[in-house]
ZAVO-236888 format. One record per residue (C-alpha): z, y, x; residue number from 1. Coordinates in nm, 2 decimals. Example, Ala and Ser with C-alpha at 12.3 -4.5 7.8 and 13.67 -1.06 7.14 Angstrom:
BEGIN
<<0.78; -0.45; 1.23>; 1>
<<0.71; -0.11; 1.37>; 2>
This chain:
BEGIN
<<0.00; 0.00; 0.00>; 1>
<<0.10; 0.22; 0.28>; 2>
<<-0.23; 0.15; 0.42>; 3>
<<-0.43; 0.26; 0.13>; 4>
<<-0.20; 0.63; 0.09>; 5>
<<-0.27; 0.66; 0.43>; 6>
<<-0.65; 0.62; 0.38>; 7>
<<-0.67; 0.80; 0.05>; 8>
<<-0.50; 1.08; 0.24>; 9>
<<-0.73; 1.08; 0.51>; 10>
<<-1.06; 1.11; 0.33>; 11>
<<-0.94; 1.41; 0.16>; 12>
<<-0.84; 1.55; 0.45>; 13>
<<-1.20; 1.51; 0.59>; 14>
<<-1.35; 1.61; 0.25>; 15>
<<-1.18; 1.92; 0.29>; 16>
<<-1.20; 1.98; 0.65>; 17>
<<-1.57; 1.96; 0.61>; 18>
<<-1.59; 2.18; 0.28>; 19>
<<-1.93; 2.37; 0.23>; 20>
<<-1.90; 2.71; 0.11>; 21>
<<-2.00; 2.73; -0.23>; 22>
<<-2.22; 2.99; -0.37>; 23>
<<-2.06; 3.27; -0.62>; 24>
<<-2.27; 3.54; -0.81>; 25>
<<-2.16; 3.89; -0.84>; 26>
<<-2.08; 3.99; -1.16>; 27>
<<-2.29; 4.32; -1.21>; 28>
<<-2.05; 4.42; -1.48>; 29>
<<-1.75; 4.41; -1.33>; 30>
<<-1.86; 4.52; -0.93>; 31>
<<-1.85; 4.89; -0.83>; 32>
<<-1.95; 5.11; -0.52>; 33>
<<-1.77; 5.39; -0.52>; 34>
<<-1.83; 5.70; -0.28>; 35>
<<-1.64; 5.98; -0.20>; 36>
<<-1.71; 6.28; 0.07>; 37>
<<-1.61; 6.67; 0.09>; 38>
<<-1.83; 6.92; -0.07>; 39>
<<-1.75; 7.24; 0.18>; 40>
<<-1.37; 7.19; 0.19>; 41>
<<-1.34; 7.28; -0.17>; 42>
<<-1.34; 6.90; -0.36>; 43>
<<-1.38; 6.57; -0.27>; 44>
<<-1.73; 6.45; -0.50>; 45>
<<-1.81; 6.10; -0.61>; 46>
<<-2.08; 5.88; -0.65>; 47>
<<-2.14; 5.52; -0.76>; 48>
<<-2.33; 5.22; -0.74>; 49>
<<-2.33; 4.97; -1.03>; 50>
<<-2.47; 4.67; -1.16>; 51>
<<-2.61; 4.60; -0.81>; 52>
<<-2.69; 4.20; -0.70>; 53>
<<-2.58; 3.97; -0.47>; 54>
<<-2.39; 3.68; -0.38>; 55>
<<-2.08; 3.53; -0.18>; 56>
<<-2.09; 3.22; -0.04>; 57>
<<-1.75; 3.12; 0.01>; 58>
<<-1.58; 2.94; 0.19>; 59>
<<-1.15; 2.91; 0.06>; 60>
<<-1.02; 2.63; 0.35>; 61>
<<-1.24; 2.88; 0.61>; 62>
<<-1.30; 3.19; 0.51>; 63>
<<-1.48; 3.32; 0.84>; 64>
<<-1.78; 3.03; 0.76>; 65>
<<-1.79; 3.30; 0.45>; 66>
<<-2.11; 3.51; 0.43>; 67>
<<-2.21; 3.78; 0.16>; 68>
<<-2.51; 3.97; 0.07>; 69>
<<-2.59; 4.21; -0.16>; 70>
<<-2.85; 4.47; -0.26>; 71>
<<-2.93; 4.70; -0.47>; 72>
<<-3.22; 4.99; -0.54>; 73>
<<-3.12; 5.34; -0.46>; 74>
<<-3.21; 5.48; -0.78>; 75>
<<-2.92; 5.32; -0.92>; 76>
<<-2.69; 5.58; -0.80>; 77>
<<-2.46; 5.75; -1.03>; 78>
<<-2.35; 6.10; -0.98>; 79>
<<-2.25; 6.24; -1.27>; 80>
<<-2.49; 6.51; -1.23>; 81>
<<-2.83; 6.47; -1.32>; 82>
<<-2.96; 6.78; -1.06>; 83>
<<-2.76; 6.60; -0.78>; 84>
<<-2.90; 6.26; -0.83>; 85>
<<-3.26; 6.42; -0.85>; 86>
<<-3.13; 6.63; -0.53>; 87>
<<-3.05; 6.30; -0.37>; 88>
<<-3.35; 6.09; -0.45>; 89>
<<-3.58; 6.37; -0.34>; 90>
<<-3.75; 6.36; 0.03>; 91>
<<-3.45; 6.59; 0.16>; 92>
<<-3.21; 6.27; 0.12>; 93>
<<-3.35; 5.92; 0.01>; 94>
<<-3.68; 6.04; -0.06>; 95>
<<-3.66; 5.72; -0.31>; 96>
<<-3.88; 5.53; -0.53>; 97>
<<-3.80; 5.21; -0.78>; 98>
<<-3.85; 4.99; -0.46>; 99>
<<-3.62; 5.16; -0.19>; 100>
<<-3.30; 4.92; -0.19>; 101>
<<-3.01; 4.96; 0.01>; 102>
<<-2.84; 4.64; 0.16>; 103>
<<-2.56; 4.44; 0.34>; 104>
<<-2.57; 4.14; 0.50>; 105>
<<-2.28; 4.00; 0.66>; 106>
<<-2.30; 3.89; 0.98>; 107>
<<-1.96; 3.82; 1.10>; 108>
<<-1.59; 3.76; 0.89>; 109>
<<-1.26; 3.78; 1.09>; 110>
<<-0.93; 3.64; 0.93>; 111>
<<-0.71; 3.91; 0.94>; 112>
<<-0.41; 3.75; 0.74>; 113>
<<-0.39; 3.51; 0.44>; 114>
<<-0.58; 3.76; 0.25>; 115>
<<-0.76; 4.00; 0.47>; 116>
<<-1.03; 4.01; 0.69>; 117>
<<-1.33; 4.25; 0.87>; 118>
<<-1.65; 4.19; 0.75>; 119>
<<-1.89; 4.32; 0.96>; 120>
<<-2.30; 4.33; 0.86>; 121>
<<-2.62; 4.50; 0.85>; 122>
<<-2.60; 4.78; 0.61>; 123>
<<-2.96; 4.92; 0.53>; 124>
<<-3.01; 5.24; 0.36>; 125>
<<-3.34; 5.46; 0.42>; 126>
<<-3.52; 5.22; 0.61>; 127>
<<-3.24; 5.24; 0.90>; 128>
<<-3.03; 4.95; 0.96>; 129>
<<-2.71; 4.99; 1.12>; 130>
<<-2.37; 4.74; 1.17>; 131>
<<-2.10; 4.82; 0.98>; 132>
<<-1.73; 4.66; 0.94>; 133>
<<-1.57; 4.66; 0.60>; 134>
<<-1.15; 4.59; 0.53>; 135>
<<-1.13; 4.36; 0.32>; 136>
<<-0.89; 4.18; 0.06>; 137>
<<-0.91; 3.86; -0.15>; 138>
<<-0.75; 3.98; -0.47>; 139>
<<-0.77; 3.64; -0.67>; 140>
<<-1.00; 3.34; -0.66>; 141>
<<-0.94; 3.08; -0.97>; 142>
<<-1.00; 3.03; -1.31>; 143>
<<-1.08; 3.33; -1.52>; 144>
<<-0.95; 3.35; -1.83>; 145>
<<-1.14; 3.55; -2.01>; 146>
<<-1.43; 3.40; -1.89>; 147>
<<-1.42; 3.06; -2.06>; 148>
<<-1.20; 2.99; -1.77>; 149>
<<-1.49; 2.94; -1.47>; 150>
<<-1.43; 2.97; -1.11>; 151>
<<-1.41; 3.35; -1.00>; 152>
<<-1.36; 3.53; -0.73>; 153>
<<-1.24; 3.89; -0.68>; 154>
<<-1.21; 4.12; -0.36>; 155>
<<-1.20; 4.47; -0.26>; 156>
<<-1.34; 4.65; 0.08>; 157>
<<-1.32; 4.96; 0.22>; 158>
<<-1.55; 5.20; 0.47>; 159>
<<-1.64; 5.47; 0.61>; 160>
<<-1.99; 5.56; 0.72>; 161>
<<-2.13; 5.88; 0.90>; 162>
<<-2.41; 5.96; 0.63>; 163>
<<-2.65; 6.04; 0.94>; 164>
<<-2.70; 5.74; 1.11>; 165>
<<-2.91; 5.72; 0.79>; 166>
<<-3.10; 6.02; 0.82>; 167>
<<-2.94; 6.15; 0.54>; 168>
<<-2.73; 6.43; 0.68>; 169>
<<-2.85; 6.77; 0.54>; 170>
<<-2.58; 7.03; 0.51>; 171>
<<-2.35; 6.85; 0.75>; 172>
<<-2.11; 6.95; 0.87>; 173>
<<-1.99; 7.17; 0.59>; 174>
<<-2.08; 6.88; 0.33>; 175>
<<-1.87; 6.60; 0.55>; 176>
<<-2.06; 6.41; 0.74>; 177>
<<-1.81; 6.13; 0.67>; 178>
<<-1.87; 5.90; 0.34>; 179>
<<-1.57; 5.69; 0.26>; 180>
<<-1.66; 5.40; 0.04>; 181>
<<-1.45; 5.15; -0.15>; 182>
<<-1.58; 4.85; -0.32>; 183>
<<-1.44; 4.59; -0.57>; 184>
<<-1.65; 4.33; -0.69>; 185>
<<-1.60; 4.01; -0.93>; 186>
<<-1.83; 3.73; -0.85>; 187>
<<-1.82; 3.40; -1.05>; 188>
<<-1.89; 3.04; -0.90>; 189>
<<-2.30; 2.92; -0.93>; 190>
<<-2.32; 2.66; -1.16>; 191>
């Protein structure tokens, strides 16, 4: 009997051990990009990305085999302003059609603690592509229940970027130079 525990214990050991990460979706309606930066010292404006794509494959026994990518088009911006977003998408910022799309591709994940870790990837936005390291934080992974109870995933990340390594940097430095972003996305396990 012994024998058999012993086995038993050792082929989920293995099982585990050797563990694929498994592919989550993002769930568009429930992932953000929020911006932030200082408009001349007077306010701090905000901007947003929503309902962007991508997807997480993750890895729970070892999270640094973890990868992520996600995209989105840069017409998808929100500012809350309709002049500013048609200031932004014109040629003296993203000059952008329906096809421009920004994107991150992870390249790297570093355990930070039993939550944490650095992300770091290829962030693309206006045809530049530059590496970038976001803080992150598992917030939950498990069964959603308002979902119909399905394997989920949440997490939350933080950044800053220099807005002209991306040729975007009109008016800087009196509009800051300096973006900050935070993220928080949901992503549910692929069925």
């Amino acid at each position: 009997m012994k024998l058999v525990l012993f086995a038993a214990a050792f082929a989920l050991a293995g099982t585990s051990a050797y563990a694929a990460p498994e592919k989550y979706m993002l769930d568009a309606s429930h992932s953000q990009i929020v911006f932030t930066y200082s408009h001349v010292g007077f306010s701090t404006t905000y901007g947003m990305f929503s309902g962007f794509e991508g997807e997480i494959m993750f890895d729970q026994e070892d999270p640094a085999a973890s990868s992520v990518t996600v995209s989105m088009p840069a017409t998808s911006m929100i500012t809350g302003w309709e002049q500013r977003l048609g200031h932004f998408m014109s040629p003296d910022f993203f000059d952008a059609s329906d096809d421009e799309i920004i994107s991150f591709t992870s390249t790297s994940i570093e355990v930070m603690g039993d939550n944490t870790a650095q992300i770091t990837g290829d962030l693309t936005i206006n045809d530049v592509t530059k590496s970038v390291v976001l803080d992150a934080k598992l917030n939950n992974v498990g069964p959603n229940p308002v979902m119909g109870g399905k394997a989920w995933a949440g997490f939350d990340a933080t950044a800053t970027l220099l807005r002209s390594d991306y040729g975007l940097g009109l008016y800087a430095p009196a509009i800051s130079d300096e973006v900050e972003v935070m993220i928080s996305i949901e992503a549910a396990k692929a069925e």
